[in-house]
Structures are given as structure tokens and as C-alpha cells.
VEXLUM-476408 format. One line per 2 residues: their letters; for each residue x, y, z of C-alpha. Coordinates in nm, 4 decimals. Each point is the difference from the previous one (the first is absolute). Example, Ala and Ser with C-alpha at 12.3 -4.5 7.8 and 13.67 -1.06 7.14 Angstrom:
residues 2
as	1.2300 -0.4500 0.7800 ~ 0.1370 0.3440 -0.0660;
***
This chain:
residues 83
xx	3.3931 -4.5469 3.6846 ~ 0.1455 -0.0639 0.3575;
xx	0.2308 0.2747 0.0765 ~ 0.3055 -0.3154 0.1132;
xx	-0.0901 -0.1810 -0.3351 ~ 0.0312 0.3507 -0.1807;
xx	0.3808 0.0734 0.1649 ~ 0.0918 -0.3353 -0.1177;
xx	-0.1225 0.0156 -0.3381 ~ 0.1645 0.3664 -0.0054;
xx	0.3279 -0.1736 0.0635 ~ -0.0166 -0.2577 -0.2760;
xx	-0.1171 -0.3059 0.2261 ~ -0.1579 -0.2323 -0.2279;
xx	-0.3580 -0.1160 0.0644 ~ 0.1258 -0.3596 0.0805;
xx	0.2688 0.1627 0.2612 ~ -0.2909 0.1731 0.1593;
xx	-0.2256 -0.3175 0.0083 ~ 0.3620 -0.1973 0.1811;
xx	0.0041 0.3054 0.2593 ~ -0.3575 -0.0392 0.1183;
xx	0.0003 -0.3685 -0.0322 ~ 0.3320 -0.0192 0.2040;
xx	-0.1664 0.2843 0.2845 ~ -0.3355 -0.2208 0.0279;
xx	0.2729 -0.3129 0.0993 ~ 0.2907 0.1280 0.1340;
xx	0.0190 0.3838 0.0749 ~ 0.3791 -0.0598 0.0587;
xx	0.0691 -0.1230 -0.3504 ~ -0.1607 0.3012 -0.1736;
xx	0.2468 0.2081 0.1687 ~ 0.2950 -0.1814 -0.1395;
xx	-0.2345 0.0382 -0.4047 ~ -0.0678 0.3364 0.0907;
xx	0.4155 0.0786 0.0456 ~ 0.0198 -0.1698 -0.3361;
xx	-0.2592 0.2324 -0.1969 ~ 0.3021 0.3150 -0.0442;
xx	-0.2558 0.2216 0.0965 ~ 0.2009 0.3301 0.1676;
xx	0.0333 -0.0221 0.4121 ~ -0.2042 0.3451 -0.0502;
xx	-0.2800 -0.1334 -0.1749 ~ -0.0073 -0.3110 0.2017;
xx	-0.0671 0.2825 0.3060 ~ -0.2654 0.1653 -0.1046;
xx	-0.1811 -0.3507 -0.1196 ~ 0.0804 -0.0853 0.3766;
xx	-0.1198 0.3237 0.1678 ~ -0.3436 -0.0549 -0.2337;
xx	-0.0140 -0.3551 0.1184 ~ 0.0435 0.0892 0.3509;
xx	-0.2424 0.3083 -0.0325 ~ -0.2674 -0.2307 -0.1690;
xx	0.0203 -0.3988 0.0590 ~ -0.2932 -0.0466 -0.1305;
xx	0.1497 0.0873 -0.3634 ~ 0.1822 -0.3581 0.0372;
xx	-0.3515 -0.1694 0.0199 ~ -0.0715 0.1974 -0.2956;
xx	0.2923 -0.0900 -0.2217 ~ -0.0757 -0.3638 0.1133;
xx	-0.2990 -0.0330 -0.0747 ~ 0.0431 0.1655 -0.3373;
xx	0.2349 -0.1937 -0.0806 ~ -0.2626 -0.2970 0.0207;
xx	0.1748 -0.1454 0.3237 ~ -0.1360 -0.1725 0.3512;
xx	0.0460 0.2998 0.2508 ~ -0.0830 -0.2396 0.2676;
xx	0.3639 -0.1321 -0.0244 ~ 0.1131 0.3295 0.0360;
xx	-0.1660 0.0469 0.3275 ~ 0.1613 -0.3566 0.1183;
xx	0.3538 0.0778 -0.0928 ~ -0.0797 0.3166 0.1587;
xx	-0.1246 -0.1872 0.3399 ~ 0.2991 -0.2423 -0.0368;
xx	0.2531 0.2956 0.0032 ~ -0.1562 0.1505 0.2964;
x	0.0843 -0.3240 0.1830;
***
């Protein structure tokens, strides 16, 4: 399992909160910060999953595509917010 889908699934996010997070990041990578305030996951926690983000992008490709989303909207929201 994807180390990000394993810290939210350690915290009692439910599989269908997951699927919103990753679904709101592939369209708008601002909204999923305002779900990913809502989750009540400890500012600690929400660190480290940060720092392992940051250490390893590619682990947000994973979680995407594991989750059985387009990545390629990723990348655009990604290219939109570089703008």
C-alpha cells in the first residue's frame, strides 16, 4: 500500500475520503488543502506525510494511480499552479 494512503487509513480516513482527496488534487490542488484540514489528522502527522511527500513526489503518482485515477490531470493542475 502507498505509504500517503497508509497514514490516512492509520488515521481513520475512510476509503471514500481518500478517493475525494485525490480526486480533488487531480482538479484543484488548492481544494485538497482545505479536505485535507478537514481529515483531524494531528499537525504532527500531517508533517511527516509532508516531509515524505516532499522527499518522494513520485509517491503522489503512486497513490493516484492506485487509486484508479487519471494522473495526467495531476500533472495539469500541477502546470496550472506553476503559472
Amino acid at each position: 500500500m502507498n505509504p500517503i494512503i497508509a497514514i490516512l487509513k492509520e488515521h481513520n480516513v475512510t476509503d471514500a475520503k481518500i478517493q475525494e482527496l485525490f480526486q480533488a488534487l487531480t482538479d484543484n490542488p488548492l481544494m485538497a488543502m482545505g479536505i485535507i484540514g478537514q481529515l483531524g489528522i494531528p499537525p504532527e502527522k500531517l508533517q511527516q506525510l509532508m516531509a515524505l511527500v516532499m522527499q518522494n513526489p513520485a509517491l503522489i503518482k503512486e497513490a493516484v494511480l492506485e487509486l484508479g485515477l487519471d494522473f495526467a490531470k495531476v500533472e495539469a493542475a500541477k502546470a496550472q499552479l506553476q503559472k
